[in-house]
C-alpha positions as CSV (number, residue, x, y, z in Angstrom):
1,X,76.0,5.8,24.9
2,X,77.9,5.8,28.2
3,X,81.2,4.8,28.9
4,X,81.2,0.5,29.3
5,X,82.6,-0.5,32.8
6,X,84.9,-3.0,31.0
7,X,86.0,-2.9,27.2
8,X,87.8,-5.8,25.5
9,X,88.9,-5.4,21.8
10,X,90.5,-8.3,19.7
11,X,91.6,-10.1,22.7
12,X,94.0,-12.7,22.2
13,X,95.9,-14.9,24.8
14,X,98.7,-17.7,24.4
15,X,100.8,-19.7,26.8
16,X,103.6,-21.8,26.7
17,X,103.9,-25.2,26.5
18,X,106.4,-27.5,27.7
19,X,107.0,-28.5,24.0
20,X,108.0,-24.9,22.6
21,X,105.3,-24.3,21.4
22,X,102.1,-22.2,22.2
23,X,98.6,-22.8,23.2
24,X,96.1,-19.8,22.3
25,X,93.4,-20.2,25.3
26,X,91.4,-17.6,23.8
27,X,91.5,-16.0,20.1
28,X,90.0,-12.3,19.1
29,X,87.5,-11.6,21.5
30,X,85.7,-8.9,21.9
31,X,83.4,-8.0,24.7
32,X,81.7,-4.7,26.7
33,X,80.1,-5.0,29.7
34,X,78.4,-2.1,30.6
35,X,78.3,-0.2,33.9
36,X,76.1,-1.7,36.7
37,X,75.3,-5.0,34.8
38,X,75.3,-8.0,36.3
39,X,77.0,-10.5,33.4
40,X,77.5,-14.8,33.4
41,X,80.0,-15.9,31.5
42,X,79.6,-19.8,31.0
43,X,81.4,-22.3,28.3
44,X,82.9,-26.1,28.8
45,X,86.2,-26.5,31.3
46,X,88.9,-25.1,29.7
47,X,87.9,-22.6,27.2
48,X,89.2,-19.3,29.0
49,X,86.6,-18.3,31.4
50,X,89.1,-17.7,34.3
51,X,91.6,-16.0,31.7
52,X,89.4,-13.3,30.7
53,X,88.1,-12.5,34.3
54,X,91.9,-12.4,35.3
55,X,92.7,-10.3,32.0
56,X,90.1,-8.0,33.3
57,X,91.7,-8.3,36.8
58,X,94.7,-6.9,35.4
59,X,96.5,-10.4,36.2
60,X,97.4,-11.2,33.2
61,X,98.4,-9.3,29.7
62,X,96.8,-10.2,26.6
63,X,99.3,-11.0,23.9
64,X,97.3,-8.8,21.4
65,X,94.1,-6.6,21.5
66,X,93.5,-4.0,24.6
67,X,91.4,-3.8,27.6
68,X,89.8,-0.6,28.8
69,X,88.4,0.1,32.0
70,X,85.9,3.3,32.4
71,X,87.6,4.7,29.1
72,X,91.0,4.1,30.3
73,X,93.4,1.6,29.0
74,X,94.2,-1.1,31.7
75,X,98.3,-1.2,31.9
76,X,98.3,-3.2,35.6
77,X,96.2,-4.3,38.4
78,X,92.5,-3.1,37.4
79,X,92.2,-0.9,41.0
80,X,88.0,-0.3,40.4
81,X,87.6,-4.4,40.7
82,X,87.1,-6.8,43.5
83,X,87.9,-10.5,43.1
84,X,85.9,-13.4,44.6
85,X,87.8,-16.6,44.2
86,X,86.3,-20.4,43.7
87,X,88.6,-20.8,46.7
88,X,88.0,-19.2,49.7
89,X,91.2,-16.1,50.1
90,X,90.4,-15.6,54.0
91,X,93.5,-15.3,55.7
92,X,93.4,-18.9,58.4
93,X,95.2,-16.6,60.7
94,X,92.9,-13.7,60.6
95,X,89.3,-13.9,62.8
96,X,86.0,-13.1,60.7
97,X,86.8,-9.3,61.5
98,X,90.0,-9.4,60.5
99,X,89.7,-10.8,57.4
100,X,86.7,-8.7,56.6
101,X,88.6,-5.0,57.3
102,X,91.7,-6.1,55.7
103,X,91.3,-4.3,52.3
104,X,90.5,-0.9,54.2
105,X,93.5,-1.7,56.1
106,X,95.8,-2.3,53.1
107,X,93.9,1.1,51.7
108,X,95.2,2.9,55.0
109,X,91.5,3.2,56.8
110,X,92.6,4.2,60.5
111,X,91.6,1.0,62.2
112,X,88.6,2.1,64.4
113,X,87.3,3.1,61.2
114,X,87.7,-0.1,59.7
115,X,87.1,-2.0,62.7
116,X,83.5,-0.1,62.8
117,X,82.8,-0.6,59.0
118,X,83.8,-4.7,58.9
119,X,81.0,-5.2,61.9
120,X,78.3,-3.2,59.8
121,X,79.3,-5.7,56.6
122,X,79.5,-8.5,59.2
123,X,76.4,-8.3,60.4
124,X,75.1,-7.3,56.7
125,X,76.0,-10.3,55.5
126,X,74.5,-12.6,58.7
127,X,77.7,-13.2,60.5
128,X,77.0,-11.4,63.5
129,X,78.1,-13.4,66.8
130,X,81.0,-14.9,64.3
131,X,83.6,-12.1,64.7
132,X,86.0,-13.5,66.4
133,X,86.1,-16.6,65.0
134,X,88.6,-18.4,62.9
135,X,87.8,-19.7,59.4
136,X,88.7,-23.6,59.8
137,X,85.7,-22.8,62.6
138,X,82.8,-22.1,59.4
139,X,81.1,-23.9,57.6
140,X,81.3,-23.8,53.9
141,X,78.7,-21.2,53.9
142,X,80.0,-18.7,56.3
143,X,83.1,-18.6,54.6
144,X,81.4,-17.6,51.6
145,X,79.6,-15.0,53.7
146,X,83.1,-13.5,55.1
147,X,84.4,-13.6,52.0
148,X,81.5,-12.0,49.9
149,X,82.1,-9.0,52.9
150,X,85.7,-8.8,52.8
151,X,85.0,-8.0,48.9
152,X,82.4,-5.7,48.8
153,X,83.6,-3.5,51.8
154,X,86.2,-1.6,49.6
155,X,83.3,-0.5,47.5
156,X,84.9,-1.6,44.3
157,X,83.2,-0.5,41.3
158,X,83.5,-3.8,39.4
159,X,83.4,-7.3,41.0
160,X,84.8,-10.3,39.7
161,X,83.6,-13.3,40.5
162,X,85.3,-17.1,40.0
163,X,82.4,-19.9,40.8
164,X,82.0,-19.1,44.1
165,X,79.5,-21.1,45.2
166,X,80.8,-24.0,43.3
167,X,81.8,-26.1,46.5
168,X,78.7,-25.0,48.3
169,X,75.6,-28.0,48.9
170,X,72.5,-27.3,46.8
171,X,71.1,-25.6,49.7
172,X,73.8,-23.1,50.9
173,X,74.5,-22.3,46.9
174,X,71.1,-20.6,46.4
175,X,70.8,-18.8,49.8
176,X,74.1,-17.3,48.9
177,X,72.8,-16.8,45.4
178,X,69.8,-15.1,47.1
179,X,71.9,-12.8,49.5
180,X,74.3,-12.0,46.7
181,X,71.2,-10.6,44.0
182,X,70.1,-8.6,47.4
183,X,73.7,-6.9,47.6
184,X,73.9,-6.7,43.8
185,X,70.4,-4.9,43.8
186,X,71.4,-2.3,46.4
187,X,74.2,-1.0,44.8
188,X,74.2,-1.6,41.2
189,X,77.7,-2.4,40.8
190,X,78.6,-4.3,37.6
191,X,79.8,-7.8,38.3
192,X,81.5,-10.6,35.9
193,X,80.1,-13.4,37.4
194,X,81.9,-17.4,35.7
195,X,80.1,-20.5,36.3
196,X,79.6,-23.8,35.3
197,X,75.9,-23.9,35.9
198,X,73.4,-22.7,33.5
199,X,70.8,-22.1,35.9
200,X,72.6,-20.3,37.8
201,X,73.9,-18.2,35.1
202,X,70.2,-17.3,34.1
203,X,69.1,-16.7,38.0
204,X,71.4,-14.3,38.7
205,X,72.8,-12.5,35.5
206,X,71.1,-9.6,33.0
207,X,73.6,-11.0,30.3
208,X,74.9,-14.6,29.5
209,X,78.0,-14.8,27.8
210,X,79.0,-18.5,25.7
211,X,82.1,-19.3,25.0
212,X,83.1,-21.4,22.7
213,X,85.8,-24.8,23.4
214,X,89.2,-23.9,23.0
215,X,91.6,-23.5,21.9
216,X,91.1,-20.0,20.8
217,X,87.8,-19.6,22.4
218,X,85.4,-17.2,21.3
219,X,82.2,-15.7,21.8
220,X,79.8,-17.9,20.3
221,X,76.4,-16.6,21.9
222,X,75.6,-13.6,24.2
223,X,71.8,-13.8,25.3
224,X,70.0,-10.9,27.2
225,X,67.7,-12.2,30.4
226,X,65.3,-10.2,30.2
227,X,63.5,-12.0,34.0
228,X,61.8,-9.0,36.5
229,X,63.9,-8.5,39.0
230,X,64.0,-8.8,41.8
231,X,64.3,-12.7,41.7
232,X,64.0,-15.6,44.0
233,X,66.6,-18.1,42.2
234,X,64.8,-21.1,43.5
235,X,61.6,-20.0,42.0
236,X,62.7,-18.3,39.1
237,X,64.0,-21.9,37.2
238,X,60.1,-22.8,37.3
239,X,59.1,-19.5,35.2
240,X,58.6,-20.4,31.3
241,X,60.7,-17.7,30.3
242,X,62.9,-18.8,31.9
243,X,62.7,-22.8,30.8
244,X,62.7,-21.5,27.4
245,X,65.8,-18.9,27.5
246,X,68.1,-22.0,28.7
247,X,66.8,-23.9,25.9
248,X,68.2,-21.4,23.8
249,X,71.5,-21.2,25.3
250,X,71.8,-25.0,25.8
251,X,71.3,-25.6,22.4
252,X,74.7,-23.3,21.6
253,X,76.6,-24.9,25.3
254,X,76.1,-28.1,24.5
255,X,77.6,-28.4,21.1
256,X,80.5,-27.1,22.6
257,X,80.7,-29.1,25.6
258,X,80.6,-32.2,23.5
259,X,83.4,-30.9,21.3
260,X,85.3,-30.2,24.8
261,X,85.5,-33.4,25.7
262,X,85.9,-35.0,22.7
263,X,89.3,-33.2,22.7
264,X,89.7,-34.3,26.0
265,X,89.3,-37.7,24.9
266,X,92.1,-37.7,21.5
């Protein structure tokens, strides 16, 4: 068995309330992810989903249980991940390239260097022509683009992703889904991909992850896609397997969506 990329045992997380008292977001969960896997993590708003990618992140601390990293026990910020936010995290002061070569900056990369390596992951990601443009000057999608390349030009060896194509138009979202499998498939790196969306879950992922409604989420179902790669995420939703695997998973989301908001109704 080799070493998972990520390891969480018994994980348990509580915050303050404005009462005294204490909320557990999630309770005892255990999860490996193992090295160059691509794993969804889905569940209804509210159940921990952002927690555990930033417990991974090193952002936060579980109150009890441990998180290791390649064998090693995580005591800070996890320094093998990158972190794509829901929100975009380009600098609005920064051009394209600037924003792009700002990690091998910050990682002391003389600049021709980096200057050299953020037009290769420019034009990688389609951005070419873009350079010295400001982001309040992109669309949605470019953004998204700069973004994806100001993450993945550090190399990082685990990527963490927040619903990034959330705010994206049905359109955009699956090109970017598209362009994002193509990077994936190239490098193998292991990415901890949250959504919202099923569909998209199944598209991209080899592993979908259900959490349970808080408080004290768990794991309530973890479901191998077992899809050929490589996929076309527009075309894939029309494969049987593929209608049938989100049967499955619905049948454990649902219940816990409806128990979510029937909470959110008391």
């Amino acid at each position: 068995m080799t070493t998972p990329a990520v390891s969480c045992r018994k994980i348990t997380v509580r915050f303050a309330t404005p009462s005294g008292g204490a909320h557990t977001v999630i309770g005892d969960i255990s999860l490996d992810v193992e090295d160059g896997t691509f794993v969804a993590i889905v569940g209804p708003s509210g159940c921990g989903k952002s927690t555990l990618l930033n417990l991974v992140a090193g952002l936060l601390q579980p109150q009890l249980g441990d998180i290791a990293i390649f064998g090693e026990p995580l005591t800070g910020i996890n320094r093998h991940a990158g972190y794509l936010f829901q929100q975009d995290a380009l600098l609005p002061w920064r051009t394209v390239l600037d924003n792009v070569m700002l990690g091998l900056v910050f990682r002391g990369v003389p600049r021709d260097e980096a200057t050299q390596r953020a037009r290769q992951w420019i034009a990688r990601v389609g951005l070419t022509g873009f350079e010295d443009r400001f982001p309040h000057l992109l669309s949605g999608g470019m953004r998204k683009r700069a973004a994806i390349a100001q993450s993945w030009i550090v190399d990082p060896r685990i990527l963490l992703m927040d619903e990034p194509f959330s705010a994206l138009d049905v359109q955009t979202r699956q090109v970017m889904e598209t362009e994002l499998l193509d990077l994936w498939q190239e490098s193998r790196r292991t990415v901890l991909f949250i959504t919202h969306d099923l569909e998209e879950a199944i598209a991209l992922a080899d592993r979908v992850v259900v959490l349970s409604a808080g408080p004290a989420a768990r794991i309530k179902g973890d479901y191998p896609v077992a899809l050929a790669r490589p996929r076309d995420v527009a075309e894939i939703r029309l494969d049987p397997e593929f209608v049938e695997l989100y049967r499955q998973i619905w049948a454990d989301l649902r219940d816990e969506v409806r128990q979510s908001q029937a909470q959110g109704f008391r």
